[in-house]
C-alpha positions as CSV (number, residue, x, y, z in Angstrom):
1,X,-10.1,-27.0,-0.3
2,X,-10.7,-24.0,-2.2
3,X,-7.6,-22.1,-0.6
4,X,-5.3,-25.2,-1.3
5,X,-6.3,-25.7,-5.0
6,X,-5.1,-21.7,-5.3
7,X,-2.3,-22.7,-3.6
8,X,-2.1,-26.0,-6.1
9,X,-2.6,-23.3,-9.1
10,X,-0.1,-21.3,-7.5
11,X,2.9,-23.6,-7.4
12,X,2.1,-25.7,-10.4
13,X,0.2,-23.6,-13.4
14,X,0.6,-20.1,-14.4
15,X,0.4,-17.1,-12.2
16,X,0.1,-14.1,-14.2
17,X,-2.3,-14.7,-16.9
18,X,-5.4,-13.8,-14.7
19,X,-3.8,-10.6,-14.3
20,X,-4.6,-8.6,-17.3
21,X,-8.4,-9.3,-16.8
22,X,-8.5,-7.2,-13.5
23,X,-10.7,-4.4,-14.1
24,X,-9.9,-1.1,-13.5
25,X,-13.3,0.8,-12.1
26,X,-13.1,2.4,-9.4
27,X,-15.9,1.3,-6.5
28,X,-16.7,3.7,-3.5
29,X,-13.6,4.5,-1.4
30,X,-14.3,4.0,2.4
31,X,-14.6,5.7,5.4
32,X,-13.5,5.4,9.2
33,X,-15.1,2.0,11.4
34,X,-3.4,27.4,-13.0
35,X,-4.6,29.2,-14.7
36,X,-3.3,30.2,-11.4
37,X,-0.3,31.4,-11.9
38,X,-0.6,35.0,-10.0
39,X,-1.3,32.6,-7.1
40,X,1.2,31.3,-5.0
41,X,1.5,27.6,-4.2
42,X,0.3,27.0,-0.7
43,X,-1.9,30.3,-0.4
44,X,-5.0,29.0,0.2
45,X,-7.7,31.8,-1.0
46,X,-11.6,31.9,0.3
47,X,-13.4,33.0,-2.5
48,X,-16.8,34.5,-2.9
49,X,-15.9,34.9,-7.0
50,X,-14.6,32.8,-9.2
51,X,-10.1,33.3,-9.7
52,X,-10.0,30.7,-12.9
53,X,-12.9,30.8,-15.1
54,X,-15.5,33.6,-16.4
55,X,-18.3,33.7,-14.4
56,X,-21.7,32.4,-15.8
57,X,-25.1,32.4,-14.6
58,X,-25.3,29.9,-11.8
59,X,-23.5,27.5,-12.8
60,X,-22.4,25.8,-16.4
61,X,-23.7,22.2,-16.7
62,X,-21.6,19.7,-15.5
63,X,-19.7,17.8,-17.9
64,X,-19.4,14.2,-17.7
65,X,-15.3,13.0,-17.7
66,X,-14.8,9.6,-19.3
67,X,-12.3,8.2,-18.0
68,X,-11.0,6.3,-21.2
69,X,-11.4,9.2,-23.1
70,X,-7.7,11.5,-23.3
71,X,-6.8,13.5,-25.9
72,X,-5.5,12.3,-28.7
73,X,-1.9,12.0,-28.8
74,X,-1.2,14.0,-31.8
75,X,-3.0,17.0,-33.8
76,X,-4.5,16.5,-37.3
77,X,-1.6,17.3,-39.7
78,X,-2.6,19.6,-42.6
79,X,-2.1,18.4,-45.9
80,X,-0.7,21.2,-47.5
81,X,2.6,21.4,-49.0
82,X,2.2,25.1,-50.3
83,X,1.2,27.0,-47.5
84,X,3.6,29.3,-45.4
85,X,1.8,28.4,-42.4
86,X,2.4,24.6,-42.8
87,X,3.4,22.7,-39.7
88,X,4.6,19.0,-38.8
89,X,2.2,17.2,-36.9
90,X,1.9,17.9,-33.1
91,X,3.0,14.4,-31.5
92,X,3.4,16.3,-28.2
93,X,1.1,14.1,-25.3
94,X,-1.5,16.3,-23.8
95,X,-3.3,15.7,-20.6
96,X,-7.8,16.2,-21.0
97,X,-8.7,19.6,-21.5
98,X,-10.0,21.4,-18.1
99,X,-13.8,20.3,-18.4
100,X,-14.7,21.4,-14.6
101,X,-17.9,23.3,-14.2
102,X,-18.0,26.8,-13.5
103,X,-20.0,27.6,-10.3
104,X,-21.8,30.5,-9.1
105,X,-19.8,31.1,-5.6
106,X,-22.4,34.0,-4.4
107,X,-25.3,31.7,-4.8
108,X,-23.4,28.1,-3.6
109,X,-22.0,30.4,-0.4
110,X,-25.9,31.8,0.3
111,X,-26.6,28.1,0.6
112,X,-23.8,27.1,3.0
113,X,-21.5,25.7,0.9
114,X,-18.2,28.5,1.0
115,X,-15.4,27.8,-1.4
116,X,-11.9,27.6,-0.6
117,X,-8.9,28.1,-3.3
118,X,-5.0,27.2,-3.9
119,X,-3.2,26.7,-7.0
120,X,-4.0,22.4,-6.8
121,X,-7.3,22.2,-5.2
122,X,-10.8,24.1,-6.2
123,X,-12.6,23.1,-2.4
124,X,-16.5,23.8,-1.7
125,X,-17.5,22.7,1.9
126,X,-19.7,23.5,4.7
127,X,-17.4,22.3,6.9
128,X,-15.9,24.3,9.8
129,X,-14.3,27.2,8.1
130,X,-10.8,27.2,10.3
131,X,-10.8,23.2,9.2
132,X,-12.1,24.0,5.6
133,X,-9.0,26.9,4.9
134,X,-6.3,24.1,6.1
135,X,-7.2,21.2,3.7
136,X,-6.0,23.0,0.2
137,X,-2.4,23.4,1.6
138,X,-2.4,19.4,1.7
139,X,-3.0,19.1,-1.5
140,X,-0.8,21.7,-2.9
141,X,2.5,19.1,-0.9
142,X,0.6,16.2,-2.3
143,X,0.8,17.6,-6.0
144,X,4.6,17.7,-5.5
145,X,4.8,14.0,-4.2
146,X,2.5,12.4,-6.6
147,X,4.4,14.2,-9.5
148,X,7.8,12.5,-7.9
149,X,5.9,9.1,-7.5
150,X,3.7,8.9,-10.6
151,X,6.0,11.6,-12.7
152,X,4.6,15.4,-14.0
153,X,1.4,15.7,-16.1
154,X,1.7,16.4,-19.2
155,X,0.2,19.7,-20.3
156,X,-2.8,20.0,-21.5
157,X,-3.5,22.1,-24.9
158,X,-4.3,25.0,-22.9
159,X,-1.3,25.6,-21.3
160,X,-3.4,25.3,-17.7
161,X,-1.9,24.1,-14.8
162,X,-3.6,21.1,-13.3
163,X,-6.5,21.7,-10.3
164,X,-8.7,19.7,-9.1
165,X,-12.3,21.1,-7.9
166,X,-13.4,18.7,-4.5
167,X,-16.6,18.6,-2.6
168,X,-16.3,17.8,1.1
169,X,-19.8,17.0,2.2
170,X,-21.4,17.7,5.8
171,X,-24.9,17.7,4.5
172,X,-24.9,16.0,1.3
173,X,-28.3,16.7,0.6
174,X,-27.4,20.5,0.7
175,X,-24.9,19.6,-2.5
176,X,-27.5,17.4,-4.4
177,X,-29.7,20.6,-4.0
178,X,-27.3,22.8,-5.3
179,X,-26.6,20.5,-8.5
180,X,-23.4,19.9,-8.2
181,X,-23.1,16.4,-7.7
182,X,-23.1,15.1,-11.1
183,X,-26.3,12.9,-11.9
184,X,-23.8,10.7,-14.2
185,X,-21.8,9.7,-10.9
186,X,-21.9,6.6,-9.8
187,X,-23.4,6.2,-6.1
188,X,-21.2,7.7,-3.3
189,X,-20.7,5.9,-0.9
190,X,-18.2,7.7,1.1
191,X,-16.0,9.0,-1.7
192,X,-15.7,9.0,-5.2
193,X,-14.0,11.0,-8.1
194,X,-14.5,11.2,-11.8
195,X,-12.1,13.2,-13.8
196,X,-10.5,16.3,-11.7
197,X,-13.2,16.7,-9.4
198,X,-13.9,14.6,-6.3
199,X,-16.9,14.1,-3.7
200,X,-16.4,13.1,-0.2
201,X,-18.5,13.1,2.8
202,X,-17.3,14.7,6.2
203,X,-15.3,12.8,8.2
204,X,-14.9,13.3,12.4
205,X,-11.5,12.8,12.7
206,X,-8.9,15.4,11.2
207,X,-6.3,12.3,10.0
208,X,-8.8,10.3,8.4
209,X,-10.8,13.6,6.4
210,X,-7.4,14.5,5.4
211,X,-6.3,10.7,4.1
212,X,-9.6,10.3,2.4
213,X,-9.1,13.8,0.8
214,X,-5.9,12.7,-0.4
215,X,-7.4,9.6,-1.3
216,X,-9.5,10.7,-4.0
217,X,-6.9,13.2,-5.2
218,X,-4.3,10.7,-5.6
219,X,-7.0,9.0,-7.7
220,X,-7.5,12.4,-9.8
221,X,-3.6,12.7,-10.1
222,X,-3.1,9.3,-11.4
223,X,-5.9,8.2,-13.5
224,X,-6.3,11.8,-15.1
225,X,-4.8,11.0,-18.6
226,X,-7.5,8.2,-18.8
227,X,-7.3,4.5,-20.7
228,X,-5.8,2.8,-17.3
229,X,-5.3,-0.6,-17.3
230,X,-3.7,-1.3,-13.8
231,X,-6.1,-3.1,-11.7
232,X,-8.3,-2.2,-9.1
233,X,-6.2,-3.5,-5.9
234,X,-3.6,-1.4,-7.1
235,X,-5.6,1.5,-8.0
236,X,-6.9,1.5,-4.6
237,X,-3.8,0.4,-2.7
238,X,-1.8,2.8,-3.9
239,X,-4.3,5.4,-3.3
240,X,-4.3,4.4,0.0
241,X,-0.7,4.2,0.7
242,X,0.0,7.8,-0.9
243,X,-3.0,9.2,1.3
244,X,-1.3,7.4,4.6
245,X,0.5,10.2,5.9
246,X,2.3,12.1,8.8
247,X,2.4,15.8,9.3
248,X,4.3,17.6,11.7
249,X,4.2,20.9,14.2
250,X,5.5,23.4,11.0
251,X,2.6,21.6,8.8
252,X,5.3,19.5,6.5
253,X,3.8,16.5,5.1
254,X,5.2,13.2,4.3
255,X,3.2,10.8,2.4
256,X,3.4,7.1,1.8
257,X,4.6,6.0,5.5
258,X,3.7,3.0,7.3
259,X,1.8,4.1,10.5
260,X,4.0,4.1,13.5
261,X,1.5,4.1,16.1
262,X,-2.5,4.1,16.4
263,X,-3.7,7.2,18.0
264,X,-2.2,9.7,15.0
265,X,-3.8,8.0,12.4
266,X,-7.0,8.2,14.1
267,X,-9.9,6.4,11.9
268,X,-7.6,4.8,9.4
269,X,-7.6,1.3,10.5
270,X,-5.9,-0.8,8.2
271,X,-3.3,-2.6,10.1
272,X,-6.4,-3.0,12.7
273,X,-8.2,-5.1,10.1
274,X,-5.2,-7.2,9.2
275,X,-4.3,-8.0,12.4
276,X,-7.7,-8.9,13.5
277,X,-8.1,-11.1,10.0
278,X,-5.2,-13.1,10.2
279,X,-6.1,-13.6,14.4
280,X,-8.9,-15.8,12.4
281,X,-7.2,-17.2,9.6
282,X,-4.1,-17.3,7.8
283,X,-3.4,-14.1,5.6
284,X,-5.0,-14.0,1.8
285,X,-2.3,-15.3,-1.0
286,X,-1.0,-12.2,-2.8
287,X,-3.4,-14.1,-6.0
288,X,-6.5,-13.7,-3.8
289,X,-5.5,-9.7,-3.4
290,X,-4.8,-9.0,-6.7
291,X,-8.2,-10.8,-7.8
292,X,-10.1,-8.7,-5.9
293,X,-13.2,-7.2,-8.1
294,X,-14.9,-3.3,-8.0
295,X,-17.7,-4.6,-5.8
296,X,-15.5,-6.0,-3.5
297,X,-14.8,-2.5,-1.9
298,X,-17.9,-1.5,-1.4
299,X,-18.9,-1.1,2.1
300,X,-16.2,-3.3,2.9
301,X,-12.9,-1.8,4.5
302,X,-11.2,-4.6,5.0
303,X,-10.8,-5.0,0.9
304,X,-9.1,-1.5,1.3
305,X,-6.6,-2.7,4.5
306,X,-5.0,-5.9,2.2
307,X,-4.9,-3.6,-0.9
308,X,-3.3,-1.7,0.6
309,X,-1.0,-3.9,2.8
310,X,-0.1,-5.7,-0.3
311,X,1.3,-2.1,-1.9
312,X,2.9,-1.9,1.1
313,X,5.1,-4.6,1.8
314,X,5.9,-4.1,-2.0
315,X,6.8,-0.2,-2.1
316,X,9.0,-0.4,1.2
317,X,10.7,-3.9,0.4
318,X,14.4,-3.7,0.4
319,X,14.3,-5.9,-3.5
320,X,10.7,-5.3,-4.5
321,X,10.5,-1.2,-4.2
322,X,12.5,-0.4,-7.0
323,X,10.4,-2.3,-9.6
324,X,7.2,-1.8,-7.8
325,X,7.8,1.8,-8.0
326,X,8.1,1.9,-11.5
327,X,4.2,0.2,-11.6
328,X,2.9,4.1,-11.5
329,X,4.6,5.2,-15.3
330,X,2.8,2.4,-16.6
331,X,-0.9,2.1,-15.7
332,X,-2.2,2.5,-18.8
333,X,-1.5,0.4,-22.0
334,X,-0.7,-3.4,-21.7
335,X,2.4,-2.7,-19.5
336,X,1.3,-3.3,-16.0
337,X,0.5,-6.8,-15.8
338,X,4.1,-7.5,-17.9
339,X,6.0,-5.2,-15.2
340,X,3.9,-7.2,-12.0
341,X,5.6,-10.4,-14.1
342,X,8.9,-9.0,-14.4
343,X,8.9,-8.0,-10.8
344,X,7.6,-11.2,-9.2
345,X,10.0,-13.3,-11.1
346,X,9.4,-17.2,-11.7
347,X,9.4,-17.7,-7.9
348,X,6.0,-16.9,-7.1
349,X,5.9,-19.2,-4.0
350,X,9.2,-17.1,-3.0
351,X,7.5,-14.0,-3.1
352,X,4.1,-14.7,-1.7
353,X,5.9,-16.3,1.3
354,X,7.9,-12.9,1.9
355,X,4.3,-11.7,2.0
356,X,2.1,-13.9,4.6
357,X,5.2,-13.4,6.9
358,X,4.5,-9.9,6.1
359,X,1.2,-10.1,7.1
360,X,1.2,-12.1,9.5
361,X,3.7,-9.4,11.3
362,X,2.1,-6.2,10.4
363,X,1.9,-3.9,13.8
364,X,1.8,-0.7,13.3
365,X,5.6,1.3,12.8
366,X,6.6,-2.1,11.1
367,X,10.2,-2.4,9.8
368,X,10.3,-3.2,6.2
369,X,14.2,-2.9,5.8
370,X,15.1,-5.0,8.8
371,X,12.3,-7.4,8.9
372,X,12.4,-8.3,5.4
373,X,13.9,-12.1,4.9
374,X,15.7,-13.1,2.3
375,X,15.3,-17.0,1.5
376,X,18.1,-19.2,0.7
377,X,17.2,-23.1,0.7
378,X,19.1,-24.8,3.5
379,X,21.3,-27.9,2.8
380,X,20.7,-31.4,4.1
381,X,23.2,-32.6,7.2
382,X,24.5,-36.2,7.4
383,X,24.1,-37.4,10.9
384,X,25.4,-36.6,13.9
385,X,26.9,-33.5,12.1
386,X,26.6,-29.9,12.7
387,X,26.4,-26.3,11.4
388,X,26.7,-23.4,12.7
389,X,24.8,-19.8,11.8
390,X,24.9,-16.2,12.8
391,X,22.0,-14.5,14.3
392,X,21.8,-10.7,13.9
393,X,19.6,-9.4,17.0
394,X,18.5,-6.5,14.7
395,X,17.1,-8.3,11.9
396,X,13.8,-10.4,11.4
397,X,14.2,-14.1,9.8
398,X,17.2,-15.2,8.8
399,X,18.5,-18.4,6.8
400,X,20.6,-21.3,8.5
401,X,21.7,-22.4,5.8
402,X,20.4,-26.1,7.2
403,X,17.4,-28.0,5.6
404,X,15.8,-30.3,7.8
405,X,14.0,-33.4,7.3
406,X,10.8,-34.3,9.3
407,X,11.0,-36.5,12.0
408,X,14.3,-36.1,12.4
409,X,15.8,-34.5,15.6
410,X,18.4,-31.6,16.3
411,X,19.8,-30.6,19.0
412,X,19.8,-26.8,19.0
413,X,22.5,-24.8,21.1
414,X,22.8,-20.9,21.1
415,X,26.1,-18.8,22.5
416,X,26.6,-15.1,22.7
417,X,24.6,-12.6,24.2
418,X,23.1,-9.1,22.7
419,X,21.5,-6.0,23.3
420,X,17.6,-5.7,23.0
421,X,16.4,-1.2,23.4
422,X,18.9,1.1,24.9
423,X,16.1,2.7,26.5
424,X,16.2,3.5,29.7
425,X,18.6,1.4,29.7
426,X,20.3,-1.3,27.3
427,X,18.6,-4.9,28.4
428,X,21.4,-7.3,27.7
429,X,20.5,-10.9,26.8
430,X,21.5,-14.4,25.8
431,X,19.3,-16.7,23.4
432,X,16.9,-17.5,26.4
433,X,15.3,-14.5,26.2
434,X,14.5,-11.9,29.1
435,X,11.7,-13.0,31.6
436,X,10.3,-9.5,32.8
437,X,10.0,-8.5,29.4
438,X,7.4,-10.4,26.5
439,X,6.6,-10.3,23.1
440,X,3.4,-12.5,21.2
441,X,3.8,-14.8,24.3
442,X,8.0,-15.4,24.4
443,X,10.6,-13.6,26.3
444,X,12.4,-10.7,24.7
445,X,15.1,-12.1,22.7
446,X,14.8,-15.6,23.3
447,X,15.4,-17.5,19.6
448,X,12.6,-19.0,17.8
449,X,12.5,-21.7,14.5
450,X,10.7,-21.2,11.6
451,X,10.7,-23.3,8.7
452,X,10.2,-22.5,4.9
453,X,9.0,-25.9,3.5
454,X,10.2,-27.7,0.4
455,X,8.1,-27.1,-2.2
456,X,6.0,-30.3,-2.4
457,X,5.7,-29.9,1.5
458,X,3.7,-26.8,0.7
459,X,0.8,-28.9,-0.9
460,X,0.5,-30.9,2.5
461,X,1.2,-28.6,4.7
462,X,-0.1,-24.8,3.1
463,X,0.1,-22.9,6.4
464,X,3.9,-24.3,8.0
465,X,5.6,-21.5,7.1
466,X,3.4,-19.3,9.7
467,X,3.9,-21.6,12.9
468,X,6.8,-20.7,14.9
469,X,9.2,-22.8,17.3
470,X,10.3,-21.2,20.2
471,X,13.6,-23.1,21.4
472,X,15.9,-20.9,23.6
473,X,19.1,-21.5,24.1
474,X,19.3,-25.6,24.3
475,X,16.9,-27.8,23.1
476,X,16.0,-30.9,21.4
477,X,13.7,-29.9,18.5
478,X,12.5,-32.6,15.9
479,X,11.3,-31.1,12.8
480,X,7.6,-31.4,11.8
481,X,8.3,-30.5,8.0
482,X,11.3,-30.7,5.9
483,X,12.5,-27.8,4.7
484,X,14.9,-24.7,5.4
485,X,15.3,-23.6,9.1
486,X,15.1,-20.1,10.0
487,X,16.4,-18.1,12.7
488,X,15.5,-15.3,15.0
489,X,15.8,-13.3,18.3
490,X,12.2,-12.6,19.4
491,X,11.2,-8.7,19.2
492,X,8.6,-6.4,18.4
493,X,8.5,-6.2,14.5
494,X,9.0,-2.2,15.0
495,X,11.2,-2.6,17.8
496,X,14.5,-4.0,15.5
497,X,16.4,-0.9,14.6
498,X,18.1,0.0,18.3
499,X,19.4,-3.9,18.8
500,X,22.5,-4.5,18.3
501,X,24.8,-8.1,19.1
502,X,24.3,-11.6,17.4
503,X,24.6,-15.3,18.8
504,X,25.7,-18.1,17.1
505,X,23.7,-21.1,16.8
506,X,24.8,-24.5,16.4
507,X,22.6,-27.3,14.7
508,X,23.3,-30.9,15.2
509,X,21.5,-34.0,13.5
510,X,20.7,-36.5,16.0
511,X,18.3,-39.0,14.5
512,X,17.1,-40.7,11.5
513,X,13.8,-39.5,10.0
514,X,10.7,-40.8,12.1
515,X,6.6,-40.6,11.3
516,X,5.6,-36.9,10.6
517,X,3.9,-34.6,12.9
518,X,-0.1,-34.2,11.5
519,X,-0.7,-31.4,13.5
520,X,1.3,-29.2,10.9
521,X,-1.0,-29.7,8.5
């Protein structure tokens, strides 16, 4: 009951106004189950003395970042009219002075912990050393992506260039005796940043100590200026999505992909946990993600995997990208719940429809662009007429332009035959689909229903739009809802891009409306 009166709020009340009450701290993030301008970017530098600061004794005492705190926008103007050295007030936006601690390298390197330096990241580790001396070069190419995503910094009054200090922790007990975990922090769980440092335990595999790296960076990047108001499944989504990341033989990173396979990505598991939640249950409403709460991410990956599965299928959506995109120049201020409106439109059931198919589809290498469906509500057929509709073998749902009426029966016929792979060879087929070859339980290419139900369908039956209907080639199919019929060739959802052919399917109405099917329910 509780997931249909959301579904009740959804349709009839209003969406959005929840949406500016999403908090914006940060909980733990989870874990796997200049001046530096005479250095060049990318040259990472192990250093046994300090390169940006003067050095102290020790170490100065940490400073505690608040996060709300940036400088103000604009320097006290002077109020004299007389003197030669009057200026106009500064309105210039400056990013929070540099208020990193200065550590003693000699005495943090006698106890294990070494430091490693490049123009965007400030490392101490006892990690392996030949590990340790690749991880700053990351974050140098992640500086240039996050400036292209979120936009460039502002400078600060200094006229520093922007570096973040990180601690990767094998023994973190070793750090907390050296004093440089801040006693102000908030407990770490596996990861957590304050300001423009970061703390992070160890991870075993290379992918995920990199992504959780990156993780907290992205954090540092984005929420360094302070006062954000974006809320926490998209702080944490996004950081997620920016840290999911390939990188090839040359060491040339891209950021922000969808994983295309398992084994590179090697502790990450975020598709893992979707797939195995909605194996138990249909997927959460895009309202339950974005309601999610700090806590909720504590020792629980799986609040991580939809947050950032819901950033996904918004950032690589063929309509939604361009808006969702321009989320990241306005997390602070009361713009982001006003741009998540503007973006969603007044369709929310629409939109969160686009989503559970989403979901419900997510494998790993997942093809936004081809997958993605575009709705368009079907219209009613008299009886014993027809319609007819294309169906592209490279693309995922697609309208027939038909709405249906339950109880009712069509007869379904399919013409035409397409190509599924060219590799090894091209596998040729016809809208029965290719025995030797299956995919969730069907032939290869054999077409399959789906219906979007009308709107007050939705309130009776919250979980049609998930079921599908394989019929094949010919078939009598009655309709267990009414609402729009949708078409498609049955492939892997990462498999689309090499098809290529269409059939043409034919829909006749054969009967007048009879007792609904309960099972749909």
């Amino acid at each position: 009951m509780n997931r249909l009166a959301s579904m009740l709020d959804c349709i009839r009340g209003p969406f959005y106004f929840w949406l500016a009450l999403a908090g914006c701290v940060l909980a733990a993030c989870s874990s796997e189950k200049e001046p530096s301008v005479a250095v060049d970017e990318n040259v990472v530098v192990e250093a046994s003395e300090p390169m940006m600061r003067t050095e102290k004794e020790d170490s100065v005492a940490p400073q505690p970042v608040k996060l709300a705190s940036p400088q103000p926008d604009s320097a006290p103007a002077t109020t004299s009219t007389s003197s030669p050295d009057f200026q106009k007030p500064d309105k210039a936006r400056y990013r929070p002075s540099d208020q990193r601690p200065v550590h003693n390298n000699q005495r943090l390197e006698l106890l294990g912990i070494r430091c490693y330096e490049s123009p965007r990241l400030k490392l101490y580790t006892d990690i392996d050393p030949q590990i340790a001396v690749t991880l700053p070069p990351v974050i140098d190419q992640a500086y240039t992506a996050l400036a292209d995503y979120f936009g460039p910094l502002p400078p600060d009054r200094e006229g520093t260039e922007f570096q973040v200090t990180g601690y990767i922790m094998q023994n973190r007990a070793l750090f907390k005796e050296a004093g440089v975990i801040l006693d102000s922090l908030p407990a770490i769980v596996n990861g957590r940043h304050q300001g423009a440092q970061f703390w992070m335990d160890a991870q075993s595999q290379p992918y995920y100590l990199r992504h959780l790296m990156l993780h907290e960076y992205t954090h540092c990047y984005s929420m360094i200026m302070g006062e954000i108001s974006a809320p926490v499944w998209y702080l944490e989504g996004i950081a997620e999505s920016m840290a999911t990341h390939t990188m090839d033989s040359d060491g040339k990173i891209q950021f922000n992909v969808m994983p295309h396979n398992k084994n590179d990505f090697g502790g990450l598991g975020r598709i893992t946990l979707i797939e195995e939640a909605v194996a138990q249950a249909p997927p959460k409403l895009i309202q339950e993600v974005m309601r999610s709460h700090p806590a909720d991410y504590i020792f629980n990956n799986e609040a991580y995997a939809w947050s950032w599965a819901l950033c996904q299928f918004f950032d690589k959506h063929p309509v939604y990208a361009k808006p969702f995109r321009e989320l990241a120049h306005h997390m602070q201020g009361s713009e982001f719940p006003k741009k998540i409106q503007a973006m969603l439109g007044d369709d929310y059931a629409k939109v969160n429809d686009a989503w559970m198919l989403f979901a419900r589809n997510l494998q790993p290498g997942y093809d936004s662009q081809n997958a993605a469906v575009t709705f368009s509500t079907g219209i009613s057929l008299p009886p014993e007429t027809s319609a007819t509709a294309t169906v592209n073998s490279q693309q995922g749902w697609q309208s027939s332009g038909v709405r249906v009426t339950q109880g009712v029966v069509y007869e379904i016929s399919a013409t035409g035959r397409f190509t599924l792979a060219q590799e090894p060879k091209p596998w040729e087929s016809t809208a029965e689909g290719i025995s030797f070859q299956y995919f969730n339980g069907q032939p290869l290419g054999r077409l399959i229903i789906m219906l979007q139900p009308d709107l007050d369908m939705k309130l009776t039956y919250p979980n049609a739009i998930m079921k599908e209907y394989p019929v094949g080639a010919n078939t009598s199919w009655m309709a267990p809802v009414s609402g729009t019929v949708y078409f498609r060739l049955n492939d892997a959802w990462n498999a689309l891009a090499d098809n290529s052919g269409a059939v043409e399917v034919t829909l006749l109405q054969k009967s007048k409306p009879i007792a609904g099917d309960e099972s749909e329910k």
